[in-house]
Backbone bond lengths (Angstrom), bond angles and torsions (degrees), N, CA, C in turn:
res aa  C-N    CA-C-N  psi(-1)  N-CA   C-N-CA  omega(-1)  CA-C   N-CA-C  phi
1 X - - - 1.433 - - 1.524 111.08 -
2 X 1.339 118.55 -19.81 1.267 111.60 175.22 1.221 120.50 -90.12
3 X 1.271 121.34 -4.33 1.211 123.38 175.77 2.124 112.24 -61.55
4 X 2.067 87.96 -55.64 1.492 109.20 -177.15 1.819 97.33 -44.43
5 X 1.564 115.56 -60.47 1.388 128.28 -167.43 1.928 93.00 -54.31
6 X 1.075 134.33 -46.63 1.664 129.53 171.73 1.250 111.90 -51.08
7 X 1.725 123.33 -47.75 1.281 120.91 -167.28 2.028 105.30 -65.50
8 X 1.802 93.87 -25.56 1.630 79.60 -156.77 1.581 105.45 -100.49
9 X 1.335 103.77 9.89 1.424 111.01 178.66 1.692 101.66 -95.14
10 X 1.718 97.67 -24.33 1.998 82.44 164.57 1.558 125.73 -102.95
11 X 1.567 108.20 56.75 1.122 98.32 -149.72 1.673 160.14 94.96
12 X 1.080 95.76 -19.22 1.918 114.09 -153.15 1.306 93.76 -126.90
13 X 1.435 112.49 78.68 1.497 125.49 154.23 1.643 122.10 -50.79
14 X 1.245 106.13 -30.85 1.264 112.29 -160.61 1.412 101.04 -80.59
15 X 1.460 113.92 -62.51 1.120 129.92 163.57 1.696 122.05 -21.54
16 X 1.182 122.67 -55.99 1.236 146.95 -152.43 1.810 89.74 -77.38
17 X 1.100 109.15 -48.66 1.363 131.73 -173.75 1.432 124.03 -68.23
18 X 1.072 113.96 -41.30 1.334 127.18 153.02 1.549 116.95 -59.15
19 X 1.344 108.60 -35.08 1.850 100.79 -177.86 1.463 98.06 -88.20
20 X 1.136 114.15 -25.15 1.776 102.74 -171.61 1.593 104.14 -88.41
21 X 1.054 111.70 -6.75 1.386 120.63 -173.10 1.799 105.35 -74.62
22 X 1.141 98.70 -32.41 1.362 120.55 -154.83 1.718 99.11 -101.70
23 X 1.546 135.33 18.99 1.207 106.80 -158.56 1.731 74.61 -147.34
24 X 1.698 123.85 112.53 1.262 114.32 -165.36 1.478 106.75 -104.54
25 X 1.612 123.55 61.32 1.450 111.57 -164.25 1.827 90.57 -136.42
26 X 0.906 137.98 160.93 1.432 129.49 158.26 1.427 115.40 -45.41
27 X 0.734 167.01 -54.35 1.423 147.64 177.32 1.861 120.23 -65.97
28 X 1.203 113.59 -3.86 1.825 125.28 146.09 1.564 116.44 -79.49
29 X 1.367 111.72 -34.15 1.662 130.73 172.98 1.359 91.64 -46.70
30 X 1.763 106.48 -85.50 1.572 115.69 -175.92 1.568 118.55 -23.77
31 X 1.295 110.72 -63.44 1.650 110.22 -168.03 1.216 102.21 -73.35
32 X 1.437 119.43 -34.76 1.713 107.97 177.21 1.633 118.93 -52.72
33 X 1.484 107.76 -40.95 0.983 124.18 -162.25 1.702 104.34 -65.83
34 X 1.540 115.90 -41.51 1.810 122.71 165.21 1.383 99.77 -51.53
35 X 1.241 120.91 -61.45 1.497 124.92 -148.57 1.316 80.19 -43.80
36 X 1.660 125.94 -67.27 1.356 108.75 -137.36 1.549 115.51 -94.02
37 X 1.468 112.32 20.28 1.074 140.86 174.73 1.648 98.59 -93.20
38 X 0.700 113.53 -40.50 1.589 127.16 -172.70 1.648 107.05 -65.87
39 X 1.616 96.98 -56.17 1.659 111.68 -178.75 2.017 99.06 -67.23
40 X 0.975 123.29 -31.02 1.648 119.86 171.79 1.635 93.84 105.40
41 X 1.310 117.59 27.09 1.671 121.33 159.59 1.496 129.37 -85.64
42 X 1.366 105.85 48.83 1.604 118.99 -166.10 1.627 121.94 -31.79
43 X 1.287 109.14 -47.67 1.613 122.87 168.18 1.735 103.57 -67.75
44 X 1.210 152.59 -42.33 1.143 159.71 -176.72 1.679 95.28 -62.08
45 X 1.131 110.97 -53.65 1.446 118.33 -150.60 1.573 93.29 -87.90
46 X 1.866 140.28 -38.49 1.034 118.25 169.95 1.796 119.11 -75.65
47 X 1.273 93.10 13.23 1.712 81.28 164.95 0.934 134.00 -126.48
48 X 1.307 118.44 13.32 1.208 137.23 136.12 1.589 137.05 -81.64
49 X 1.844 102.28 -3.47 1.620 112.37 176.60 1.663 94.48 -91.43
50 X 1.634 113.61 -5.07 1.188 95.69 176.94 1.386 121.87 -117.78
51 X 1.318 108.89 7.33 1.455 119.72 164.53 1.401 119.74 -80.13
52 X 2.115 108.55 -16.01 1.536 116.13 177.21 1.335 107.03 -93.75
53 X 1.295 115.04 -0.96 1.658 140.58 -163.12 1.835 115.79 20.88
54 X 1.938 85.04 73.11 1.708 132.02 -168.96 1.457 93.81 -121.47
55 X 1.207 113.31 133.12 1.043 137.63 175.22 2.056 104.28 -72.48
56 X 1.399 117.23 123.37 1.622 111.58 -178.53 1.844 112.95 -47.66
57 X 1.354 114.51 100.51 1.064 90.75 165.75 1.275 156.05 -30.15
58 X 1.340 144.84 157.15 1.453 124.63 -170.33 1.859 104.84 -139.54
59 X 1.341 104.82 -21.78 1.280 128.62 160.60 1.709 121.56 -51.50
60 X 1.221 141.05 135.46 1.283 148.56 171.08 1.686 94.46 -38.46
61 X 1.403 73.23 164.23 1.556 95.88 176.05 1.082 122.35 -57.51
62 X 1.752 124.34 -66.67 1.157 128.83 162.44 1.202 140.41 3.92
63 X 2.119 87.38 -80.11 1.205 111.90 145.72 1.554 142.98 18.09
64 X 1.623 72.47 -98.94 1.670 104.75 171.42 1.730 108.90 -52.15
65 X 0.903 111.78 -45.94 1.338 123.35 -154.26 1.302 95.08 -75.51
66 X 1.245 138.82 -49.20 1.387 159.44 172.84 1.379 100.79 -38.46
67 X 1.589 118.47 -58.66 1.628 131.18 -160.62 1.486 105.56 -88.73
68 X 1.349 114.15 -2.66 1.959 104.54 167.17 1.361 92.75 -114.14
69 X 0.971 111.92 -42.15 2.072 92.07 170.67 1.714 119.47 -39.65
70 X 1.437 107.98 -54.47 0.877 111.69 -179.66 1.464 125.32 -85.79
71 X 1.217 103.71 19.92 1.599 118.73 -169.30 1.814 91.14 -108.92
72 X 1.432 104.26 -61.19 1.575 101.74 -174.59 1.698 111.06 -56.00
73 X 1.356 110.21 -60.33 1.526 121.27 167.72 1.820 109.04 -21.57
74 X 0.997 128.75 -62.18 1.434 131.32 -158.50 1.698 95.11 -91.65
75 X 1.241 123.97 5.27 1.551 110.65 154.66 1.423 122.05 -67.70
């Protein structure tokens, strides 16, 4: 998952999307669930915060992005 979270921090939505797309466990849920929060697919994106069973962020993007980095990291 950190790879997807690298691709989309340089840019590469698509990219990012394809790996999280591809990873069927709750923590692929999670990043899927930004991506499409990210893309502005609000219904897309809460159903996948609840397949990682994550509360919809409400925080910026960044944010977000900041708090699963540092979420996977400290495993």
């Amino acid at each position: 998952m950190l790879q997807a979270l690298w691709h989309d921090g340089h840019g590469d939505w698509n990219a990012a999307h394809e790996v999280a797309q591809d990873v069927p466990d709750p923590d692929g849920a999670w990043v899927h669930a930004y991506l499409h929060r990210k893309e502005g697919d609000a219904s897309n994106a809460a159903y996948w915060y609840r397949r990682a069973s994550q509360p919809v962020c409400r925080e910026s993007l960044d944010a977000e992005w900041e708090a699963i980095v540092r979420a996977f990291l400290s495993r």
